[in-house]
N, CA, C and O atoms as a GROMACS GRO file, in nm:
protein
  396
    1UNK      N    1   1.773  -1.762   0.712
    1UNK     CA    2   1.825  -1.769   0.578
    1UNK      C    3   1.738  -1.856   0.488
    1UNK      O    4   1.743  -1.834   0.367
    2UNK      N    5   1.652  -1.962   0.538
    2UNK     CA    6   1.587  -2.047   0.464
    2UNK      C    7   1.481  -1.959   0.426
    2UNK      O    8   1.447  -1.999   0.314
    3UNK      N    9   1.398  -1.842   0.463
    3UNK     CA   10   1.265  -1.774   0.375
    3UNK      C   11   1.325  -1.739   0.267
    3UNK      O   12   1.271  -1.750   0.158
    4UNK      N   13   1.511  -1.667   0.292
    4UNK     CA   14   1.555  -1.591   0.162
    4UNK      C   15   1.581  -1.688   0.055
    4UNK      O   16   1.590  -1.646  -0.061
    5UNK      N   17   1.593  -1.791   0.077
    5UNK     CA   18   1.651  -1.934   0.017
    5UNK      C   19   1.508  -1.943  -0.102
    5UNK      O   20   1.514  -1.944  -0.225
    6UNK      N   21   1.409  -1.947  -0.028
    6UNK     CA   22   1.255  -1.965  -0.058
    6UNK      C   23   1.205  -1.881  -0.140
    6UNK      O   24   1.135  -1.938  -0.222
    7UNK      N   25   1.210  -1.744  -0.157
    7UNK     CA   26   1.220  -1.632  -0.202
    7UNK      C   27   1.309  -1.635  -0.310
    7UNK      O   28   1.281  -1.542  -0.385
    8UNK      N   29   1.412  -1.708  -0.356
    8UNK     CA   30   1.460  -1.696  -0.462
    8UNK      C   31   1.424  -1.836  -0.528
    8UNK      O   32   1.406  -1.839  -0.650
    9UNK      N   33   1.415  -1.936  -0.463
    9UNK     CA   34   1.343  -2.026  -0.566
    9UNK      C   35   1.224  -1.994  -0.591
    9UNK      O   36   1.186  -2.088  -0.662
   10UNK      N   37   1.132  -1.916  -0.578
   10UNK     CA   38   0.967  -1.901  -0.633
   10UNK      C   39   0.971  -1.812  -0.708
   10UNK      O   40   0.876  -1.799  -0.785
   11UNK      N   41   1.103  -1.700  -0.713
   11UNK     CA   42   1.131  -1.610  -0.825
   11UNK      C   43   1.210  -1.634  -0.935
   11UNK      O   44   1.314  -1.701  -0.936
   12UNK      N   45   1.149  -1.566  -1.044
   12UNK     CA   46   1.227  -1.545  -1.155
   12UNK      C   47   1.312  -1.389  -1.151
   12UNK      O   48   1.286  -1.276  -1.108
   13UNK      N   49   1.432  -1.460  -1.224
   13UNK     CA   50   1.541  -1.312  -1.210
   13UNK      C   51   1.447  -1.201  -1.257
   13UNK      O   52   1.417  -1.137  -1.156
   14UNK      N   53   1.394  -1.156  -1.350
   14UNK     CA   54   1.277  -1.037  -1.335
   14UNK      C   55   1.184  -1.010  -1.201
   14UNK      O   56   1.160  -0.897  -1.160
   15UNK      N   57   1.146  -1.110  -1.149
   15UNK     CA   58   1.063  -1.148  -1.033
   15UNK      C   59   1.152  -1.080  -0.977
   15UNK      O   60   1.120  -0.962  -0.966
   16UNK      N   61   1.251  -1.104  -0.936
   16UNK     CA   62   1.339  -1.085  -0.812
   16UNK      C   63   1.376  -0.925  -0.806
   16UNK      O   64   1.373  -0.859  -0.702
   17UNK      N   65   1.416  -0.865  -0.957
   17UNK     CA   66   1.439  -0.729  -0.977
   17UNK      C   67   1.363  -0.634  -0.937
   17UNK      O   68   1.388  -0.539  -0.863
   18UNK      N   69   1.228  -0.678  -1.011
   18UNK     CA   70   1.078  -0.654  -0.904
   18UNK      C   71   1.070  -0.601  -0.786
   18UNK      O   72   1.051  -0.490  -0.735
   19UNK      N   73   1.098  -0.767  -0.743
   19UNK     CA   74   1.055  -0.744  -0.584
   19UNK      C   75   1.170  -0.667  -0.480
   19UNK      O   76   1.142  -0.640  -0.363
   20UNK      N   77   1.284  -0.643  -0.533
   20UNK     CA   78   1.377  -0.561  -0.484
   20UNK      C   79   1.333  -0.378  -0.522
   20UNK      O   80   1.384  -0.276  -0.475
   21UNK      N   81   1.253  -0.388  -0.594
   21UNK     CA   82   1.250  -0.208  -0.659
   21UNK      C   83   1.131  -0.174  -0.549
   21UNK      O   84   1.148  -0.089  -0.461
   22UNK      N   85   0.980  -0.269  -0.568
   22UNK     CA   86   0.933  -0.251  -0.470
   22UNK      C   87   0.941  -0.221  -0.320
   22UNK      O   88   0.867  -0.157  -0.246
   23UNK      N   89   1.027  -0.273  -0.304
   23UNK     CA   90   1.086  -0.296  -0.162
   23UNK      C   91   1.181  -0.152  -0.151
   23UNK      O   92   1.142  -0.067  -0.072
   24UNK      N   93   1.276  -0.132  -0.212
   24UNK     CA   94   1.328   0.015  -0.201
   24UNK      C   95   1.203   0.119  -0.198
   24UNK      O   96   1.212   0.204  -0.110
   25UNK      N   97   1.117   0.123  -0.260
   25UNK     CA   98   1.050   0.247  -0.314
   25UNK      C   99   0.960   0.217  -0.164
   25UNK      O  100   0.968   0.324  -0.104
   26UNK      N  101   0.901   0.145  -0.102
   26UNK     CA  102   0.794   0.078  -0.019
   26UNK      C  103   0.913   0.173   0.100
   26UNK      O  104   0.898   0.295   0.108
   27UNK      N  105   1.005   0.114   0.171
   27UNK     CA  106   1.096   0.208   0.266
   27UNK      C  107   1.142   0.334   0.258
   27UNK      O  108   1.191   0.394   0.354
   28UNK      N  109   1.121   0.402   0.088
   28UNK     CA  110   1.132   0.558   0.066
   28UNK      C  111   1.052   0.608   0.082
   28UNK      O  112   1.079   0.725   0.109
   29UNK      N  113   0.904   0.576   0.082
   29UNK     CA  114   0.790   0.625   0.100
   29UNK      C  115   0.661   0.585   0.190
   29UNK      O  116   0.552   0.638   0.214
   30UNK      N  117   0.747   0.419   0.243
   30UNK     CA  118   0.624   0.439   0.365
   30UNK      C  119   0.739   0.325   0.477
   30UNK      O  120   0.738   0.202   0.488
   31UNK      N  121   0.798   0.396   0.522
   31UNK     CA  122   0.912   0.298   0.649
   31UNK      C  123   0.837   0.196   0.682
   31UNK      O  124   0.852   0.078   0.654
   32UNK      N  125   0.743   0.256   0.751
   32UNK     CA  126   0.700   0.186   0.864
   32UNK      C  127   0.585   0.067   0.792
   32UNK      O  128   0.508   0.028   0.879
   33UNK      N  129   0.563   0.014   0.679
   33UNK     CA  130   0.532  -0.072   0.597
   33UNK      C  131   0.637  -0.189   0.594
   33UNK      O  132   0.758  -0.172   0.607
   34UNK      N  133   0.561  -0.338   0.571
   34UNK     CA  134   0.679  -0.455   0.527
   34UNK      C  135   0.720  -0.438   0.376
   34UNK      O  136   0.833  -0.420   0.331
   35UNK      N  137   0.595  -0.448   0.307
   35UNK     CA  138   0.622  -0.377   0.138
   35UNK      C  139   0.507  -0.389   0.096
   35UNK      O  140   0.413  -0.451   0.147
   36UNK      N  141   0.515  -0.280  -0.078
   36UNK     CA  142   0.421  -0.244  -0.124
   36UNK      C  143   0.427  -0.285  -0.267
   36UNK      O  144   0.535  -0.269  -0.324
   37UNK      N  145   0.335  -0.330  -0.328
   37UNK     CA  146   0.371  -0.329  -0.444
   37UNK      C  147   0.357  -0.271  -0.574
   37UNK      O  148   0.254  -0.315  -0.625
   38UNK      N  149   0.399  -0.215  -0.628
   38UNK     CA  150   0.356  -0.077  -0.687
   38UNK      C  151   0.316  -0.127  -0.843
   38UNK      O  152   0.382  -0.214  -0.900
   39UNK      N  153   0.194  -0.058  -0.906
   39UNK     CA  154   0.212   0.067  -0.922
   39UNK      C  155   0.083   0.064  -0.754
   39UNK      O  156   0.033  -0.038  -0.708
   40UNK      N  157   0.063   0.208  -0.702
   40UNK     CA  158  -0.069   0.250  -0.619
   40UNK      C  159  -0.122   0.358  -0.642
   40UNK      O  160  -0.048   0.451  -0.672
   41UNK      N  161  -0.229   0.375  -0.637
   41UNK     CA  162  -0.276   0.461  -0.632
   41UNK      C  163  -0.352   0.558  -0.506
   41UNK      O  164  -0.435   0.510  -0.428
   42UNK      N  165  -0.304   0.709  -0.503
   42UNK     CA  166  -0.305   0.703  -0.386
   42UNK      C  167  -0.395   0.863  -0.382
   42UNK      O  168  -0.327   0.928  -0.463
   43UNK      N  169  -0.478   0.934  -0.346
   43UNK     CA  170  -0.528   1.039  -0.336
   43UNK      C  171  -0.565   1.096  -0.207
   43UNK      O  172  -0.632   1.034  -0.125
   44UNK      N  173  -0.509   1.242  -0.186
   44UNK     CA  174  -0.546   1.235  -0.068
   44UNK      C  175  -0.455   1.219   0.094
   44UNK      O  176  -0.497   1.231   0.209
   45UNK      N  177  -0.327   1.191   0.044
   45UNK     CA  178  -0.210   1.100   0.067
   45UNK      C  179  -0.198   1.168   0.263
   45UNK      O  180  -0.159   1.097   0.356
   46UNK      N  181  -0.241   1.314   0.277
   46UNK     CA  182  -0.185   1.394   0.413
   46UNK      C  183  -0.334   1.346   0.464
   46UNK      O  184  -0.373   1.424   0.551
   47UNK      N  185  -0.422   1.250   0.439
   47UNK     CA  186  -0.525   1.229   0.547
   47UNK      C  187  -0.528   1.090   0.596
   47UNK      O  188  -0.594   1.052   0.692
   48UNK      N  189  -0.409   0.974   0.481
   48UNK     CA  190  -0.401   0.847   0.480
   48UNK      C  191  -0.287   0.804   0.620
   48UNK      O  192  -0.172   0.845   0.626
   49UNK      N  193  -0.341   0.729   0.706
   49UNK     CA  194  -0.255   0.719   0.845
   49UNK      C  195  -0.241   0.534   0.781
   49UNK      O  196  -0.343   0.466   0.770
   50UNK      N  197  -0.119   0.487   0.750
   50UNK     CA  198  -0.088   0.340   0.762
   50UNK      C  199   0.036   0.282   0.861
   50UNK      O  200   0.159   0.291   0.862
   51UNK      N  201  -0.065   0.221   0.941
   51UNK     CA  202  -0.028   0.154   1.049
   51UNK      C  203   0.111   0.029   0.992
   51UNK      O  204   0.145   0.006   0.876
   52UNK      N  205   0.181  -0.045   1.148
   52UNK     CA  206   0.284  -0.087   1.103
   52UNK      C  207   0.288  -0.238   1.025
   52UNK      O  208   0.186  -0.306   1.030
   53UNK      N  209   0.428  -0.300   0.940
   53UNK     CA  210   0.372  -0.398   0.867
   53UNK      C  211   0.309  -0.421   0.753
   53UNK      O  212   0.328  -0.520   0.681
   54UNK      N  213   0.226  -0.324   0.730
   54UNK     CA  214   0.153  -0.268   0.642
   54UNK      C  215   0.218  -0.348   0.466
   54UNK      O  216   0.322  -0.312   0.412
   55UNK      N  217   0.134  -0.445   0.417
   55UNK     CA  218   0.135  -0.507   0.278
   55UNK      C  219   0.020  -0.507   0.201
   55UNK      O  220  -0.098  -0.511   0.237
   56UNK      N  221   0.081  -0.501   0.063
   56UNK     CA  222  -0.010  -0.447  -0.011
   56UNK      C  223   0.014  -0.516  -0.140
   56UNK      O  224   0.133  -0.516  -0.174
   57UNK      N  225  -0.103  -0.598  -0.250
   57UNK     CA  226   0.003  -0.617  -0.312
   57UNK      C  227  -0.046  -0.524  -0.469
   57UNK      O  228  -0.114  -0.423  -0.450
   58UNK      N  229  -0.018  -0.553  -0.590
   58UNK     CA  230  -0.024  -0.451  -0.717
   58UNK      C  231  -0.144  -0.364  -0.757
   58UNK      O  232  -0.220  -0.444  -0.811
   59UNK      N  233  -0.180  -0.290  -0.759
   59UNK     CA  234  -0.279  -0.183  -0.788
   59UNK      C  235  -0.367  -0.147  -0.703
   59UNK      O  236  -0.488  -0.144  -0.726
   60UNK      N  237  -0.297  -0.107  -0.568
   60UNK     CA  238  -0.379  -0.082  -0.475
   60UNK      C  239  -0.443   0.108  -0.508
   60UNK      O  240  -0.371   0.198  -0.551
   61UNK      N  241  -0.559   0.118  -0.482
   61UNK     CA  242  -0.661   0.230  -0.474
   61UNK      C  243  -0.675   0.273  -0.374
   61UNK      O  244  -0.730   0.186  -0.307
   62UNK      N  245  -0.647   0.417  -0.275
   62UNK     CA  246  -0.665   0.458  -0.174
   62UNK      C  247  -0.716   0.598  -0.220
   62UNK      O  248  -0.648   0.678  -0.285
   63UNK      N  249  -0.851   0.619  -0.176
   63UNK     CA  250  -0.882   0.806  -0.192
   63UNK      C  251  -0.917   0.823  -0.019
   63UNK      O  252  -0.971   0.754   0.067
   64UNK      N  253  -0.855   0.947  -0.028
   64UNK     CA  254  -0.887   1.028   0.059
   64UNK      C  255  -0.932   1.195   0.032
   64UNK      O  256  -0.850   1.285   0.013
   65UNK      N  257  -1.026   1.206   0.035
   65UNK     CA  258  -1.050   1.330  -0.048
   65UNK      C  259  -1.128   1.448   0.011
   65UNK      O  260  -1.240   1.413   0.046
   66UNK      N  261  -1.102   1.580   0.032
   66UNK     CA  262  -1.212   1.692   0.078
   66UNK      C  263  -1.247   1.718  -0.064
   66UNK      O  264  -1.187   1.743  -0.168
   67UNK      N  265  -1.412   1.697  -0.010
   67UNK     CA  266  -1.522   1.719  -0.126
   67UNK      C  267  -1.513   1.908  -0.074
   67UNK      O  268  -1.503   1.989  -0.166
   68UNK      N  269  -1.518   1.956   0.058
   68UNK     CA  270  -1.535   2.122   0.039
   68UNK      C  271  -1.400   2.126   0.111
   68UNK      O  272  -1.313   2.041   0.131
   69UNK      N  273  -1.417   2.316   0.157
   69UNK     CA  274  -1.319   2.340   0.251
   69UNK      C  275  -1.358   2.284   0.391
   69UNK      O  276  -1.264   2.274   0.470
   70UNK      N  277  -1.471   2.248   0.431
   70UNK     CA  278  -1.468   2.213   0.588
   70UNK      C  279  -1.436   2.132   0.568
   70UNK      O  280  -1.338   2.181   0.513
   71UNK      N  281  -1.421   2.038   0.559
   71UNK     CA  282  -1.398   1.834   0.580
   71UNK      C  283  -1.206   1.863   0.581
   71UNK      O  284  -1.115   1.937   0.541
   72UNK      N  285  -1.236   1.752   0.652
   72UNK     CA  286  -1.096   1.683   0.715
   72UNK      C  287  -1.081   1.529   0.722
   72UNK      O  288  -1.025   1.467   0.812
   73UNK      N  289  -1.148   1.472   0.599
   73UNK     CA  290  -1.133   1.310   0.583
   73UNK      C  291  -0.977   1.271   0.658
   73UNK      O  292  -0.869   1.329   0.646
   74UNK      N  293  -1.002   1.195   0.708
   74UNK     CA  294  -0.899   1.054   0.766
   74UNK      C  295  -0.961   0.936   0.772
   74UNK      O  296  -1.062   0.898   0.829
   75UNK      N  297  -0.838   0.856   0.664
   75UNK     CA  298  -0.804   0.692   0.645
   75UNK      C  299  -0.760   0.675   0.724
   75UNK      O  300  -0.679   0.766   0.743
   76UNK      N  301  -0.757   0.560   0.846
   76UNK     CA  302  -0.692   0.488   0.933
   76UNK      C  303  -0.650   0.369   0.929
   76UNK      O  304  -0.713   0.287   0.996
   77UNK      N  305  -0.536   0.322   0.851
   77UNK     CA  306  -0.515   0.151   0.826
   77UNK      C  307  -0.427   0.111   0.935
   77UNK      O  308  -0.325   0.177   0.957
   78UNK      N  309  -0.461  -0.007   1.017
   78UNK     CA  310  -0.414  -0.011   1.139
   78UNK      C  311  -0.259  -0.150   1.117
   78UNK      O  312  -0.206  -0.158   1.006
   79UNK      N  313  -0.227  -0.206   1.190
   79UNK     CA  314  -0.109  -0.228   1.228
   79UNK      C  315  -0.144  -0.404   1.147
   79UNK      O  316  -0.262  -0.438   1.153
   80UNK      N  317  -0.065  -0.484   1.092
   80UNK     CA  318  -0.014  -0.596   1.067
   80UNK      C  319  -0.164  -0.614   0.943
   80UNK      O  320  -0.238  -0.713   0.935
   81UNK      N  321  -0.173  -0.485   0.858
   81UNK     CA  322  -0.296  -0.526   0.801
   81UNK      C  323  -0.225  -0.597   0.620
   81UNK      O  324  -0.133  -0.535   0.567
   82UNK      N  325  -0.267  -0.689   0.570
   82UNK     CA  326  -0.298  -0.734   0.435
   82UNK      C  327  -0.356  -0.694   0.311
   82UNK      O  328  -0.470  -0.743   0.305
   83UNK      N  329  -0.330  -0.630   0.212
   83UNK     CA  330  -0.458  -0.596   0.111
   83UNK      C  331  -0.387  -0.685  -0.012
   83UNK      O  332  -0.267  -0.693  -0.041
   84UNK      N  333  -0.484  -0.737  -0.065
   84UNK     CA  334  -0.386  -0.833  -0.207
   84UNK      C  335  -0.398  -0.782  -0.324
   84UNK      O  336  -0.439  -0.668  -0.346
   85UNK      N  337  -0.361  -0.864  -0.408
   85UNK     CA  338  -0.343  -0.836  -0.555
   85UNK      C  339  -0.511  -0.769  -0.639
   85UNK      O  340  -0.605  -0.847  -0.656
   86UNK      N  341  -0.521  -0.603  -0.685
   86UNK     CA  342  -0.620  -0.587  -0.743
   86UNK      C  343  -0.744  -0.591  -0.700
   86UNK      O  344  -0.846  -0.620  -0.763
   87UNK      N  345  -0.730  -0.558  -0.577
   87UNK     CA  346  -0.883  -0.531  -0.488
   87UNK      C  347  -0.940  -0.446  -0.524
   87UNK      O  348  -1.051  -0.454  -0.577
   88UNK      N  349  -0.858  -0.318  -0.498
   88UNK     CA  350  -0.925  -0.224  -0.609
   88UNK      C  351  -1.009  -0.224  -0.733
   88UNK      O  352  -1.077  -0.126  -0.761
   89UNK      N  353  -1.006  -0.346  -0.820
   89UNK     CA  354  -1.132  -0.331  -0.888
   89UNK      C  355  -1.259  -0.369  -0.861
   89UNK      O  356  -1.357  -0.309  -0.905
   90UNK      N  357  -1.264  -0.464  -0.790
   90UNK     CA  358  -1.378  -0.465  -0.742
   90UNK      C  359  -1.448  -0.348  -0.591
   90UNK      O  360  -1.570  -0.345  -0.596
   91UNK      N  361  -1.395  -0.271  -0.485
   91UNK     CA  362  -1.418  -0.145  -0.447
   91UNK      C  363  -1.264  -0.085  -0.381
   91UNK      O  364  -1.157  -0.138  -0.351
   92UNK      N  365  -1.299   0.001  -0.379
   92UNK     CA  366  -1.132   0.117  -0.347
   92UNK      C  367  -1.211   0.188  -0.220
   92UNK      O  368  -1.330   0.217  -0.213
   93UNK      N  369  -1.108   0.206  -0.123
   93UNK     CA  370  -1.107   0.241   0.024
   93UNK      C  371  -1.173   0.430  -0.051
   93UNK      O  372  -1.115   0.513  -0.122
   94UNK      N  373  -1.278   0.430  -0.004
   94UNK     CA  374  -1.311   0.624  -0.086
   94UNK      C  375  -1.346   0.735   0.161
   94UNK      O  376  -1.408   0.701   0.262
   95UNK      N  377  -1.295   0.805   0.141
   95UNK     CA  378  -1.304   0.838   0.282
   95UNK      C  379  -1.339   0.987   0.271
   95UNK      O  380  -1.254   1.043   0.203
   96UNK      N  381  -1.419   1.059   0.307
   96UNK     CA  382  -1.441   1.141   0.342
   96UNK      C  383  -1.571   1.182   0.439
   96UNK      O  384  -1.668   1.110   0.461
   97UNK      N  385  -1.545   1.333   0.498
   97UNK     CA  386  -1.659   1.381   0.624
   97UNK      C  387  -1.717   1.436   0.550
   97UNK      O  388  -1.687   1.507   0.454
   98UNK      N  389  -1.896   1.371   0.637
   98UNK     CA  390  -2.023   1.394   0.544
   98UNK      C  391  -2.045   1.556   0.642
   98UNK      O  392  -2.134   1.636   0.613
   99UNK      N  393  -1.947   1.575   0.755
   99UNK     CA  394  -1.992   1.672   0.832
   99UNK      C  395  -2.088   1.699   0.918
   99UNK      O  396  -2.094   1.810   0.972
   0.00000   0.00000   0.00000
């Protein structure tokens, strides 16, 4: 009970509304994640495999992309992984087979 204790003193009631919407939308669309924080960006989405635990935090960039018909790009993000706030601008995870 003391993290949830912790969690509401470092938030502001917007903060908190936040981090509750995230958290719904993060278990509607990826379970097996701790949370996500949205907005993300995501391309590619049936080649992206995210492992469990999985946090992320605001404007995350993921492509996964077939440049032709042969390729079969796969992202593999593995289990208890971290990505933080706005990595994405400086480079975004880009995946595809050179074949």
């Amino acid at each position: 009970m003391s993290s949830l204790k912790k969690i509401i003193q470092q938030n502001s009631f917007i903060g908190l509304i936040r981090l509750g919407k995230n958290l719904i939308l993060t278990k509607l669309f990826f379970p097996s994640a701790r949370i996500i924080r949205f907005p993300i960006f995501i391309k590619g989405r049936n080649g992206i495999h995210i492992g469990k635990n999985f946090t992320a935090g605001i404007g995350l960039r993921l492509d996964c992309e077939k440049f032709d018909l042969a390729s079969n790009p796969r992202l593999f993000i593995g289990n208890n992984v971290e990505i933080n706030d706005y990595v994405t601008h400086w480079m975004y995870a880009c995946c595809y087979n050179r074949g």
